[in-house]
VMD Tcl script that draws the C-alpha trace (Angstrom):
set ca {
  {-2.93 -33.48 -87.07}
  {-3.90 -35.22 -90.20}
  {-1.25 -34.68 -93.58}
  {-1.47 -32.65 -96.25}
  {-2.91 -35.29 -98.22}
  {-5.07 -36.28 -96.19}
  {-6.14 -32.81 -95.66}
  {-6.88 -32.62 -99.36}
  {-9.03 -35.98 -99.41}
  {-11.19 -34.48 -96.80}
  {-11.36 -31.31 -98.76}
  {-12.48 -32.78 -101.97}
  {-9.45 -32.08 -103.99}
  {-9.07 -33.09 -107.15}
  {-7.21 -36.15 -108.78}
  {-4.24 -34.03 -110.23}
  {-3.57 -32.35 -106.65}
  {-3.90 -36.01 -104.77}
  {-1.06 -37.30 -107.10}
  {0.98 -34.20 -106.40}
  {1.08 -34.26 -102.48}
  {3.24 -36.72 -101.01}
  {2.58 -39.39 -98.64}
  {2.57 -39.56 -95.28}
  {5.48 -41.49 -93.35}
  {2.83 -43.26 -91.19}
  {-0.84 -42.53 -90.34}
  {-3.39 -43.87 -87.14}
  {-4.18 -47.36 -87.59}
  {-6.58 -49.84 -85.38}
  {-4.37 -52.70 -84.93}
  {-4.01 -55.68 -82.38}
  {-0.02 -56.64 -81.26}
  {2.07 -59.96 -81.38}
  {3.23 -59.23 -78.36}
  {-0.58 -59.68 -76.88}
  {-1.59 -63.20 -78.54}
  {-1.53 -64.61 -74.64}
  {-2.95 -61.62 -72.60}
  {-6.65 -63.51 -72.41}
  {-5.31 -66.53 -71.35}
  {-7.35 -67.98 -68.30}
  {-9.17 -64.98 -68.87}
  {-13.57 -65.26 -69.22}
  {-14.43 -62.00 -70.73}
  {-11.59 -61.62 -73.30}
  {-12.28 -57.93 -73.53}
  {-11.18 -56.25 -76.73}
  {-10.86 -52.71 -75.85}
  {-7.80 -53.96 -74.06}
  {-6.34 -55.68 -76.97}
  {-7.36 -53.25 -79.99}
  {-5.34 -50.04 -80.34}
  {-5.48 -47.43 -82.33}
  {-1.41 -46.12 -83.52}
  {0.70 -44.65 -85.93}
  {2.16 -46.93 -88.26}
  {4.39 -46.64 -91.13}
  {3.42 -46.51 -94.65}
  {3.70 -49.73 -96.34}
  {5.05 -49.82 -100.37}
  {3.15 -49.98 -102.91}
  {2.45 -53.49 -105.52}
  {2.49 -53.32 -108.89}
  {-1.56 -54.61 -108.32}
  {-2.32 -52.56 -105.57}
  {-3.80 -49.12 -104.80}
  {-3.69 -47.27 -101.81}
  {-6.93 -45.91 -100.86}
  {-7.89 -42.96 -98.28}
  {-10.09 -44.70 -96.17}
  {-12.72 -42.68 -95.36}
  {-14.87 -44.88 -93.12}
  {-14.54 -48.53 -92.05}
  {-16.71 -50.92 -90.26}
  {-16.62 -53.54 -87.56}
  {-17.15 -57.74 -88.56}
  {-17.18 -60.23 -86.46}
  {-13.31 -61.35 -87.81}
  {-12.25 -58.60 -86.24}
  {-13.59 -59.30 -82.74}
  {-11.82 -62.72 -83.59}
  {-8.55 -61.16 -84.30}
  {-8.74 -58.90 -81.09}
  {-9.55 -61.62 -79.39}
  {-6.57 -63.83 -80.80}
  {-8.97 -66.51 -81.36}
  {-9.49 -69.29 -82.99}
  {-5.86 -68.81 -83.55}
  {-3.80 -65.97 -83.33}
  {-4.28 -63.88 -86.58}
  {-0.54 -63.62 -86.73}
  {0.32 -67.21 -87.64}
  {-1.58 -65.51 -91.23}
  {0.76 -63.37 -91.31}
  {3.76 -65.44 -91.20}
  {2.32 -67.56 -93.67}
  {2.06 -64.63 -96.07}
  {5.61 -63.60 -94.86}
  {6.90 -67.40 -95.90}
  {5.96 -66.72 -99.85}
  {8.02 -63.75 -99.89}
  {8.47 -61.13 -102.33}
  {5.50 -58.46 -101.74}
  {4.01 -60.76 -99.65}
  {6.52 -60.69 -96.83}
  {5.23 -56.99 -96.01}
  {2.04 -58.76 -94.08}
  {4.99 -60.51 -91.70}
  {4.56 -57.99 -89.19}
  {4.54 -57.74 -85.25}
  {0.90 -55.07 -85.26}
  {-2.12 -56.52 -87.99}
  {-4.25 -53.87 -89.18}
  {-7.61 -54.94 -88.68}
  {-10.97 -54.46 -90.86}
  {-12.46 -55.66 -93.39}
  {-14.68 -52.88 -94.86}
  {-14.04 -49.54 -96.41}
  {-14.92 -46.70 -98.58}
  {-12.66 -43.83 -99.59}
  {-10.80 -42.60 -102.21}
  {-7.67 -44.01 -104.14}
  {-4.54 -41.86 -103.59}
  {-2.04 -43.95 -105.48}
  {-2.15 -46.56 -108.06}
  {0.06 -49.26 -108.77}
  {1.88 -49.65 -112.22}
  {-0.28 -52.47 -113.28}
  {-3.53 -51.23 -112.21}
  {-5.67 -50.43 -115.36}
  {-9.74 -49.84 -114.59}
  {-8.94 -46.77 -112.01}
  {-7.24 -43.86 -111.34}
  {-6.03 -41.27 -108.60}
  {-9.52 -39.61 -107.44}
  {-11.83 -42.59 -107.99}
  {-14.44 -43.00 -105.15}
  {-14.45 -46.92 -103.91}
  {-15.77 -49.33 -101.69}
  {-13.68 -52.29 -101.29}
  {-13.91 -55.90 -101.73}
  {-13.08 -58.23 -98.90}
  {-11.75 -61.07 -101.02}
  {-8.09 -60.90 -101.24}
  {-7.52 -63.35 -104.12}
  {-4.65 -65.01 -105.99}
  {-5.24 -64.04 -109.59}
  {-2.59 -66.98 -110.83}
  {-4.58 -69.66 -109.20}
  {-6.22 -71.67 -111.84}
  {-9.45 -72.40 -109.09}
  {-9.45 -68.81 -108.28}
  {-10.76 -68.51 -112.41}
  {-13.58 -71.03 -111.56}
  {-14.35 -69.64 -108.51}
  {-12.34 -66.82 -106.45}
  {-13.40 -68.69 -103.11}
  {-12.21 -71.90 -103.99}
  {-8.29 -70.73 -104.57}
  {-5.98 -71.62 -102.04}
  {-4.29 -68.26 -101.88}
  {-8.02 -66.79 -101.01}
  {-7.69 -64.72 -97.65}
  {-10.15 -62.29 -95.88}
  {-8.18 -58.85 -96.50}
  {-7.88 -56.90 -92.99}
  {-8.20 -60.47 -91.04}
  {-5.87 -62.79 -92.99}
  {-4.13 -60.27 -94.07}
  {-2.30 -56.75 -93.24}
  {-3.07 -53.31 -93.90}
  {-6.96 -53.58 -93.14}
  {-9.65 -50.90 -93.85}
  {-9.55 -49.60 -90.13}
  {-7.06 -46.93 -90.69}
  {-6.06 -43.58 -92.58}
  {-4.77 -45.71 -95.67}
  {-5.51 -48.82 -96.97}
  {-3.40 -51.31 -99.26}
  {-5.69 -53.37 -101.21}
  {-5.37 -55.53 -104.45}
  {-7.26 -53.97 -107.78}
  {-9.51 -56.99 -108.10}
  {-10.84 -55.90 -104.79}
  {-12.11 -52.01 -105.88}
  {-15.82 -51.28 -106.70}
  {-17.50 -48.01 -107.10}
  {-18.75 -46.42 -104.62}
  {-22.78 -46.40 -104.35}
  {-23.12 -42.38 -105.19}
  {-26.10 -42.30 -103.37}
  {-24.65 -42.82 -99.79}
  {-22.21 -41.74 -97.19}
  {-18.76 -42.67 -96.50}
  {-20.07 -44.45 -93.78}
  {-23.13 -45.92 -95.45}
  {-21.11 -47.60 -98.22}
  {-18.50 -48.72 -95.69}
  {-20.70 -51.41 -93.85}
  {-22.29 -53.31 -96.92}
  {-19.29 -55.02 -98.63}
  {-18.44 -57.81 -96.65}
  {-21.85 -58.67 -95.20}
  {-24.42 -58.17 -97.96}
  {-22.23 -60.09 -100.65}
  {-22.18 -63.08 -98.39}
  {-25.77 -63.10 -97.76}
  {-25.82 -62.61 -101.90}
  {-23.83 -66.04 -102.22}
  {-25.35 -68.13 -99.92}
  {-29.25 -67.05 -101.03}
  {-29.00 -66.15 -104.97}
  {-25.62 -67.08 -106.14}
  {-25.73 -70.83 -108.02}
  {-22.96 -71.61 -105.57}
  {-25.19 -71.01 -102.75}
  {-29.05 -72.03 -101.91}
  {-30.18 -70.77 -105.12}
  {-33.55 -69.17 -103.64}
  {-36.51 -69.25 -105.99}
  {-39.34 -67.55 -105.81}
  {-41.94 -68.92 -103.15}
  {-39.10 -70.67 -100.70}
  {-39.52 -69.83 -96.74}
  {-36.50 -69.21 -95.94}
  {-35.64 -68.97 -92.02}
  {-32.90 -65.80 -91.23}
  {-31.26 -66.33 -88.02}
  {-30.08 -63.31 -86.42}
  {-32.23 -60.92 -88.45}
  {-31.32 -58.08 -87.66}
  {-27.91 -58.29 -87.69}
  {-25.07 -57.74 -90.18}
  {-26.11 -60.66 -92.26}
  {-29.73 -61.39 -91.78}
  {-30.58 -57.58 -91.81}
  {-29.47 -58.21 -96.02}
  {-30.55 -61.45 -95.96}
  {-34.01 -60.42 -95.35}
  {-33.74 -57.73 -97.91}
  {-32.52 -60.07 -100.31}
  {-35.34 -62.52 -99.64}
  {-37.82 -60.30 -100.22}
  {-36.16 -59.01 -103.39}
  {-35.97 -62.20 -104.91}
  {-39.39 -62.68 -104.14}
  {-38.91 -65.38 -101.24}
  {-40.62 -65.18 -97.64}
  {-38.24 -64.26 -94.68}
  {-39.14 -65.66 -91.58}
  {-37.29 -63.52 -89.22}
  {-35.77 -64.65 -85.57}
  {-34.97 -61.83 -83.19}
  {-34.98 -62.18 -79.24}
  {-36.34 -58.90 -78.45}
  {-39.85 -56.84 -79.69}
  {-37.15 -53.49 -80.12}
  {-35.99 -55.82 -82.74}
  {-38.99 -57.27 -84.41}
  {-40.71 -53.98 -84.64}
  {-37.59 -53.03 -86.95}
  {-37.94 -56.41 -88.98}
  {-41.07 -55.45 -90.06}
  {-39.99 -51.80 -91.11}
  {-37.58 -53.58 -93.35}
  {-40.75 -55.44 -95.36}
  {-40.30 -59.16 -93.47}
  {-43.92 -59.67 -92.25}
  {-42.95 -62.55 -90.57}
  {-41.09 -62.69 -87.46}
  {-40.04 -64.64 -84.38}
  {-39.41 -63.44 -81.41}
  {-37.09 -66.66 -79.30}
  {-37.57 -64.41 -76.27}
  {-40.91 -65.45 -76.25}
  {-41.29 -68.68 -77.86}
  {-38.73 -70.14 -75.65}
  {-39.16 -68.05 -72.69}
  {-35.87 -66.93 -72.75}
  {-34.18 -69.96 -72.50}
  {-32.19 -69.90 -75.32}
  {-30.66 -73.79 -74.22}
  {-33.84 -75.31 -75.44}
  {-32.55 -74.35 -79.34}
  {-30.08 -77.29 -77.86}
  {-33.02 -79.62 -77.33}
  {-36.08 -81.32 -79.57}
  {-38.19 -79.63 -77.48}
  {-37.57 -75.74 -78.26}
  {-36.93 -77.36 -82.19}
  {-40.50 -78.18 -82.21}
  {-41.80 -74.83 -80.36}
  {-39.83 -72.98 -83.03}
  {-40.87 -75.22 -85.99}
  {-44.60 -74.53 -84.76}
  {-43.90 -71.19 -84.54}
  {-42.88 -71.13 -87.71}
  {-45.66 -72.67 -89.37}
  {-48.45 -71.01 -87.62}
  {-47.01 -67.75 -89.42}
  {-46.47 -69.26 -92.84}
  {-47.97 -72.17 -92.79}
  {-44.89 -74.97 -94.28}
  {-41.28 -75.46 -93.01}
  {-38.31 -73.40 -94.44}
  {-37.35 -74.40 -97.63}
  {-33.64 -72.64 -96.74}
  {-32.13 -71.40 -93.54}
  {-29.97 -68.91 -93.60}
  {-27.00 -70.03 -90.80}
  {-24.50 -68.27 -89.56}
  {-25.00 -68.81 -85.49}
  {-23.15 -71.83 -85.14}
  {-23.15 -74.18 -82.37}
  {-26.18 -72.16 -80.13}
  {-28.39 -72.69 -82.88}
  {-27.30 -75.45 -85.94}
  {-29.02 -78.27 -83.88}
  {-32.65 -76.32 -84.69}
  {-31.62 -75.31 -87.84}
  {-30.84 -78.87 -89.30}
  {-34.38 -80.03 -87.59}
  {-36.21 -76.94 -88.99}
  {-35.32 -77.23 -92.63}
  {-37.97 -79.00 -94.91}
  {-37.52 -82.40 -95.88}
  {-35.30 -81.71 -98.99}
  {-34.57 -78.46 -97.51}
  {-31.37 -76.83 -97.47}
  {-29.27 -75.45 -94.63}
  {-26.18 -73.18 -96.08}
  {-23.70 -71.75 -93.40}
  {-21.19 -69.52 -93.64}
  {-20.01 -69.24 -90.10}
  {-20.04 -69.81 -86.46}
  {-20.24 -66.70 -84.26}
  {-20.92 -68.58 -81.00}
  {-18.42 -71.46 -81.68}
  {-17.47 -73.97 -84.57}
  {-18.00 -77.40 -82.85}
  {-21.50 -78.20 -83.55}
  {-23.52 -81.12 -82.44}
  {-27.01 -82.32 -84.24}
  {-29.12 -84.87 -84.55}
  {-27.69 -86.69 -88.11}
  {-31.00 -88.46 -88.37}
  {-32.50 -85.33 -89.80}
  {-30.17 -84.41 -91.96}
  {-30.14 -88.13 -94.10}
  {-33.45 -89.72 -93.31}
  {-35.29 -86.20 -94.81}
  {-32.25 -85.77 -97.33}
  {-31.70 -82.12 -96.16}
  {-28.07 -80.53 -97.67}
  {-26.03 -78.63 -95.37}
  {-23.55 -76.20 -97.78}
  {-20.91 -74.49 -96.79}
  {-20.40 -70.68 -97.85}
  {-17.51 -68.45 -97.48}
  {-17.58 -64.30 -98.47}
  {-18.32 -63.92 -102.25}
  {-16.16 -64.23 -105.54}
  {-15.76 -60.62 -107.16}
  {-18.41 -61.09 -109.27}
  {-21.01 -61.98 -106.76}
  {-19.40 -58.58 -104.54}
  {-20.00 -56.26 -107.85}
  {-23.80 -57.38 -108.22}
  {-24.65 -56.94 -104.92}
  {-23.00 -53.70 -104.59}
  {-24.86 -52.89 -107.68}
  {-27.83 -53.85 -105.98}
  {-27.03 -51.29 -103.31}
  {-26.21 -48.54 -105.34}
  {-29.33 -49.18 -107.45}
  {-31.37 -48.56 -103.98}
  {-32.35 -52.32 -103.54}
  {-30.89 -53.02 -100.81}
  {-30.08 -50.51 -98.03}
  {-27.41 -49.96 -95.24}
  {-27.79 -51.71 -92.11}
  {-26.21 -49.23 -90.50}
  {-27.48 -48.69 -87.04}
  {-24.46 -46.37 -85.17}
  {-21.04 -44.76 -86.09}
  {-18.14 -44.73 -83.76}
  {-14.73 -42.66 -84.63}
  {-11.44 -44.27 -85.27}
  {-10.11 -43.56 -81.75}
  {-13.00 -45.71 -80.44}
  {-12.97 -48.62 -82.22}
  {-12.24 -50.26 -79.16}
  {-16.04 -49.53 -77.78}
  {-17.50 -50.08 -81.27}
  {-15.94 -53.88 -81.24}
  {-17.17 -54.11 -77.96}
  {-20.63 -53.79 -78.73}
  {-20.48 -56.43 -81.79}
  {-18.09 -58.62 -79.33}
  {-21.46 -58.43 -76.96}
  {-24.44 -58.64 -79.21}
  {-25.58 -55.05 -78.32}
  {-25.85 -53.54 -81.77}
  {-28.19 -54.68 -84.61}
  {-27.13 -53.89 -87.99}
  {-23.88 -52.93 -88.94}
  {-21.43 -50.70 -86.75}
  {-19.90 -48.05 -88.82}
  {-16.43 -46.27 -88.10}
  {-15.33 -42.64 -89.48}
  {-11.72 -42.70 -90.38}
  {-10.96 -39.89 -92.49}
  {-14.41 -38.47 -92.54}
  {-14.38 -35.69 -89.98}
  {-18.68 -36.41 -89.71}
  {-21.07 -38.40 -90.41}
  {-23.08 -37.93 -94.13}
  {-19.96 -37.34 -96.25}
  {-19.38 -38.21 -99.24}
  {-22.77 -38.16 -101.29}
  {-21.92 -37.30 -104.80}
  {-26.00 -38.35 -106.19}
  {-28.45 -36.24 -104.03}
  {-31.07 -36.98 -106.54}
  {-30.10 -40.67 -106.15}
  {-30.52 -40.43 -102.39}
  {-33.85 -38.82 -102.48}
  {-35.16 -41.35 -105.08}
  {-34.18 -44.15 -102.46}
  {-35.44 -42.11 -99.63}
  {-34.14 -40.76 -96.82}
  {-36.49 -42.76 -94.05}
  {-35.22 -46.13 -95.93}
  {-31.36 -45.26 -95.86}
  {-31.52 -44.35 -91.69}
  {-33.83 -47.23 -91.31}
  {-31.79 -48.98 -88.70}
  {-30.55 -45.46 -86.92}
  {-33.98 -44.46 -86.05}
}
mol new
graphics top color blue
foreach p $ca { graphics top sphere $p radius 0.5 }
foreach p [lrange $ca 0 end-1] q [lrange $ca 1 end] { graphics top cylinder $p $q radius 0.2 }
display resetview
């Protein structure tokens, strides 16, 4: 049975009742246990609906720069199949880390990590130093968990060394009832959408926003080719969008024609399908000869090599992706979803004088313009299915296994889907067909 407050964020109430009703003790949390970190070992298929559970946890207190948000929907990234899978590294030696600077930071030091790192929902309590919102405010939150006393974190909020990815280098994630997150993290909430609508975009489309159109990234111009690996997934589904936007060319790589028939929906006219160029041997993206089957592919439907591609595969596919970029081109990463060691052929990457930048999530400032983007109806939702709290098991399953496209959504509070729209005239100006584009 969910508490009275909760009960009342559900219902609508207003700001002056939400500061009235007390918190809860503790509330249902997805969360992965210390006591687990060697569970997989020797183990293949490091399952993670045995290591994810979903329990009641305590409340945590409250930081003079946090607020404590209602989370009304969460979504699944690939950090937290890492975390449930306690790879690279157990997620708890974060923790303790955090723990070691002590004061509020010691709270993180737990023995359970709250996982996620996406949310919408509503702020129930504010902490004394928190200025720009209030009790009632409508959010979606910012994955960057920065040190604001960092002097690099005021040139750039990635570049400070307290920077952490809230909900997977830190505690009290967005998969849960409540939320603890810093102020510098809050954004409005896009009116136009649903809880769970607004809840997949943060983390995903502003890191597609740095690495294409930020000046820290591959600063796209008009007219580049830009190669999206992975198209229509959590990234490259906004990376397309984005493309497009900015007036580049997407070239789209899918392995299935489910998939490429959705690619185009989404405005990217061209599109690979590996499945077929390789003939599904995905090894030769390994090999010079499936680089030079995918580099004709490529030019047959646009006629030049990328000028960008947009990586994020990591060791399956970085060997193609440093051969496939233009001479001059530009290949920016910003992970490595099938594995970090990567092997490629250097000669490519000096003798053609190709750059290879690395990209990590996106500085505040790059998450509020692309969430402005979103909320302005320029770039939609990618997301495809919506799982409840008490399965989040089964939804990080799916991402763990590649069978989802888009983003995977999660209800927390939210009794339903298509809560929470507070601009119907909004919506309908965006269009319904455009904003379910990935759940048809």
């Amino acid at each position: 049975m969910n508490s009275p407050l909760s009960e009342a964020v559900i219902a609508g109430a207003d700001a002056a009742d939400l500061a009235l009703l007390p918190l809860p003790a503790s509330f249902p949390a997805a969360a992965v246990r210390a006591s687990d970190v060697d569970m997989f070992e020797g183990v293949e298929d490091k399952d993670v609906r045995k290591s994810l559970f979903v329990e009641n946890v305590p409340m945590p207190e409250l930081a003079p720069d946090e607020a404590l948000i209602a989370v009304m929907a969460s979504a699944i990234n690939y950090n937290t199949v890492w975390t449930a899978m306690f790879e690279p590294l157990p997620s708890f030696q974060f923790l303790k880390e955090m723990g070691k600077m002590g004061g509020w930071e010691e709270r993180h030091d737990l023995p359970y990590h709250i996982v996620g790192s996406d949310a919408s929902g509503v702020i129930v309590r504010t902490g004394s130093s928190v200025r720009k919102w209030k009790v009632g405010d409508h959010v979606s939150i910012s994955p960057a968990y920065v040190d604001e006393q960092d002097p690099d974190t005021h040139r750039d909020g990635m570049l400070g060394q307290g920077q952490k990815a809230w909900g997977f280098e830190t505690n009290f994630g967005g998969l849960a009832h409540y939320a603890l997150v810093r102020a510098s993290q809050l954004m409005p909430k896009p009116p136009a959408l649903t809880w769970e609508e607004a809840a997949v975009n943060p983390l995903c489309a502003s890191t597609a926003y740095r690495m294409l159109v930020s000046e820290r990234g591959a600063r796209m111009k008009q007219g580049d080719i830009v190669l999206v690996w992975g198209a229509t997934g959590g990234l490259g589904s906004y990376a397309v969008q984005l493309v497009r936007n900015g007036g580049g060319i997407p070239v789209g790589v899918v392995n299935s024609e489910e998939k490429a028939s959705l690619l185009r929906s989404l405005g990217c006219d061209a599109v690979i399908n590996r499945a077929e160029i390789l003939g599904g041997d995905d090894m030769l993206l390994q090999r010079a000869e499936g680089w030079k089957k995918m580099g004709r592919a490529i030019r047959e439907l646009v006629g030049e090599d990328p000028h960008i591609v947009f990586e994020h595969v990591g060791s399956k596919t970085f060997p193609a992706s440093v051969f496939l970029a233009r001479r001059g081109g530009t290949i920016i990463t910003c992970g490595s979803s099938t594995g970090y060691d990567h092997t490629y052929d250097n000669r490519y990457l000096w003798m053609r004088l190709k750059r290879i930048i690395g990209s990590h999530g996106a500085n505040f400032h790059e998450q509020w313009e692309a969430n402005r983007l979103i909320a302005m109806g320029h770039v939609v939702p990618a997301l495809s299915k919506t799982y409840r709290l008490e399965e989040v098991g089964a939804a990080a399953r799916s991402v763990q296994t590649n069978q989802h496209i888009g983003k995977v959504g999660v209800l927390c509070l939210a009794p339903r889907p298509g809560l929470g729209v507070t601009d119907p005239q909004a919506r309908a100006r965006v269009g319904e067909e455009r904003l379910r584009l990935f759940r048809r």
